[in-house]
C-alpha positions in Angstrom: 0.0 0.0 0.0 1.2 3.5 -1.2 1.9 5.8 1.9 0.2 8.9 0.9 2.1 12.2 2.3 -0.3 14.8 3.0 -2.8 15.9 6.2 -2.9 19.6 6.9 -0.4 20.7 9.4 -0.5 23.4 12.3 0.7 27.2 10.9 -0.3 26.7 7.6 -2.7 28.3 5.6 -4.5 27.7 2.3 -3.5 29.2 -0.3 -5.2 32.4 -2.1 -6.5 30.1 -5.1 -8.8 28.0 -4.5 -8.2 24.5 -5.0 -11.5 23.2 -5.5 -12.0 26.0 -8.4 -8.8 23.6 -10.6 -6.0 25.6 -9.3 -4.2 22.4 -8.1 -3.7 19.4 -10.6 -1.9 16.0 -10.1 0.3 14.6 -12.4 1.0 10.9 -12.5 4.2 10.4 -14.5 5.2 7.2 -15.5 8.9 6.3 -16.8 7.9 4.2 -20.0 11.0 3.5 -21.7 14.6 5.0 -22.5 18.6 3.7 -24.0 16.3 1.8 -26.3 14.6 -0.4 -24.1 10.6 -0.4 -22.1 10.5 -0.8 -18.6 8.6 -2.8 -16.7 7.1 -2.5 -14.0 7.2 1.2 -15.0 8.5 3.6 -12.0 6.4 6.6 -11.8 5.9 9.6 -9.4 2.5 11.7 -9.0 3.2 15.3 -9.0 0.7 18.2 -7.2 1.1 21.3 -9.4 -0.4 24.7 -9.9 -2.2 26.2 -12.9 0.0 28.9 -12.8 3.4 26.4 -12.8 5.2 26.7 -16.5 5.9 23.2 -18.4 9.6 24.5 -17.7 8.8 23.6 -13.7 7.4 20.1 -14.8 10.2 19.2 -16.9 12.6 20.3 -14.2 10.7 18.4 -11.2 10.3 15.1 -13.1 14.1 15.5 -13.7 15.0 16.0 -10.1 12.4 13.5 -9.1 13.3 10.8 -11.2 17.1 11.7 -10.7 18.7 12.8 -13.8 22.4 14.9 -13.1 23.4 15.3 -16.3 21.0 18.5 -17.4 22.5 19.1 -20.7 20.2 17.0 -22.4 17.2 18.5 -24.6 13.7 17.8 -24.0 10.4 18.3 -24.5 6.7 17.5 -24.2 4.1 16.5 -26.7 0.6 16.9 -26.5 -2.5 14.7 -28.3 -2.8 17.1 -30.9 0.9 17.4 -31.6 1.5 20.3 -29.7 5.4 20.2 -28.7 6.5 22.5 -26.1 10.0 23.1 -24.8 13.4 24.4 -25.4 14.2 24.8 -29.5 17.5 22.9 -30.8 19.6 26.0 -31.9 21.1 23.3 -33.9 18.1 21.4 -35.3 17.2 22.0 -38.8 13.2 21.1 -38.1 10.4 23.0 -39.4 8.2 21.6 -36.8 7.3 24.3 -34.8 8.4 24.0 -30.6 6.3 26.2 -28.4 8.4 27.9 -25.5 8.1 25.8 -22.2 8.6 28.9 -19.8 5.9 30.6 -21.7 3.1 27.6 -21.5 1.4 26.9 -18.6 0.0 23.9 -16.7 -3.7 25.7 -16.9 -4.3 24.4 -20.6 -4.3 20.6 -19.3 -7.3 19.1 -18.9 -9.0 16.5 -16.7 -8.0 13.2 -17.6 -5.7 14.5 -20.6 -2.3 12.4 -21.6 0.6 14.0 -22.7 4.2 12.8 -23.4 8.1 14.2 -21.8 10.9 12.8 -23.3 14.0 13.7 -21.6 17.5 13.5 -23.6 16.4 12.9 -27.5 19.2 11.2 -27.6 18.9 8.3 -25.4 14.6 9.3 -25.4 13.6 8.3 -21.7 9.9 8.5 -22.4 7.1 9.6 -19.6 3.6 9.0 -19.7 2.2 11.8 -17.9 -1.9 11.7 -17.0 -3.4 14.5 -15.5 -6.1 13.4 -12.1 -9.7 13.8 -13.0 -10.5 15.9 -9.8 -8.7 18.8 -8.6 -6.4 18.6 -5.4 -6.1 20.7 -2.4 -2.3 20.7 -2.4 -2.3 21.3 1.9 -4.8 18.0 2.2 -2.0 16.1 -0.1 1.1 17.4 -0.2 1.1 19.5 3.3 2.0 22.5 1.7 1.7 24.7 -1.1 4.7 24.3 -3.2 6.2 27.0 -5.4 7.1 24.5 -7.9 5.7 21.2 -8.8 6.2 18.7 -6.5 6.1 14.7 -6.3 4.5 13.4 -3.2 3.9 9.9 -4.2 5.9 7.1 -6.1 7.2 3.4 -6.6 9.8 1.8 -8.7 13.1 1.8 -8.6 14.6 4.5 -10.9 17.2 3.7 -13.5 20.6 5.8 -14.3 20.1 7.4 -16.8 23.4 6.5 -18.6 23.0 2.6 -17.1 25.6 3.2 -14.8 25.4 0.9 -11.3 28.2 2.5 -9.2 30.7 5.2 -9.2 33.5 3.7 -11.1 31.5 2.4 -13.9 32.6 3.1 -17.5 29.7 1.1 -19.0 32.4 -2.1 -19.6 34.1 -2.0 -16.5 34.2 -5.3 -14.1 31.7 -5.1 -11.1 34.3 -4.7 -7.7 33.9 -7.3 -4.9 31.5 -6.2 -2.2 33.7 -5.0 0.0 30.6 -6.2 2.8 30.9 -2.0 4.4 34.8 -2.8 5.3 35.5 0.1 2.9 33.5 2.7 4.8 34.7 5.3 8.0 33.9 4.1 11.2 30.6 6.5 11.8 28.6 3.4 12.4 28.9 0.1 14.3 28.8 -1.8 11.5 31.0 0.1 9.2 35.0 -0.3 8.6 37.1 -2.6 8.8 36.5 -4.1 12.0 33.4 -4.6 11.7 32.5 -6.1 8.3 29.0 -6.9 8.4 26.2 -6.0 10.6 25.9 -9.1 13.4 28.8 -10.9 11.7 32.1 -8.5 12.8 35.0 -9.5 12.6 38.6 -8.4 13.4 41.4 -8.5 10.5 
């Protein structure tokens, strides 16, 4: 079962905009597929945002909530009809028009509506993203207002988005041997050398 942040908390207030008027939206987003592969199960988030919030503040909060660190990536969003909104390719020769993402805002979704973000063309991680059929009070679910959209439920586990599974990887380097928390500073119990393993230490 899905723990569900959210319950109104002491000190704060609702905001000016009325939620119940479609102010507040969520946002499931669903990671579908990316480096060429699906995914499945799919890892998702569900976002609470604001009317007012650009598609520039969506694109950046499914990249910080789905973890990407390498930014310099294009991306964009494309709607049923077509519509793509985002940042223009100064070095793409398309003719397709690419409407400005800090200019669009959230309030042209509609209830129920499903829309595509593709983050890095390249490598095109593709996201599913489906708008809630009932608007949200964002202090009931989230707890507070945010300024920016904001993720306050999830599953999944989220994939690198260059594949990588440790620090060290190169993409064809050799997995190193567990080194079973020997490797780390003492700031535990059960970390350095001393202490190998939680309930199995041993000295060297």
């Amino acid at each position: 079962m899905r723990r569900h942040v959210g319950g109104r908390r002491a000190g704060v207030t609702r905001p000016d905009a009325n939620p119940g008027a479609g102010a507040w939206i969520s946002i499931q987003v669903d990671l579908v597929e990316g480096g060429a592969k699906p995914l499945w199960p799919r890892p998702g988030r569900t976002f609470a945002a604001a009317s007012r919030h650009s598609f520039a503040a969506l694109a950046t909060a499914i990249d910080d909530a789905f973890a990407r660190w390498d930014r310099s990536h294009l991306h964009e969003f494309e709607l049923a009809d077509g519509t793509r909104i985002g940042v223009a390719d100064p070095d793409g020769d398309s003719d397709e028009p690419i409407l400005d993402e800090r200019k669009i805002l959230l309030s042209r979704l509609k209830p129920g509506e499903q829309f595509v973000y593709v983050f890095d063309l390249g490598d095109d991680w593709a996201h599913l993203c489906t708008v809630g059929n009932s608007p949200i009070d964002p202090i009931e679910t989230v707890g507070i207002v945010p300024d920016s959209p904001l993720p306050y439920d999830g599953w999944g586990d989220i994939p690198d988005q260059y594949g990588r599974a440790w620090s060290g990887d190169g993409g064809e380097t050799q997995l190193p041997p567990d080194p079973r928390l020997g490797d780390l500073p003492p700031l535990r119990p059960d970390w350095g050398r001393t202490n190998r393993i939680r309930g199995r230490g041993t000295h060297p």
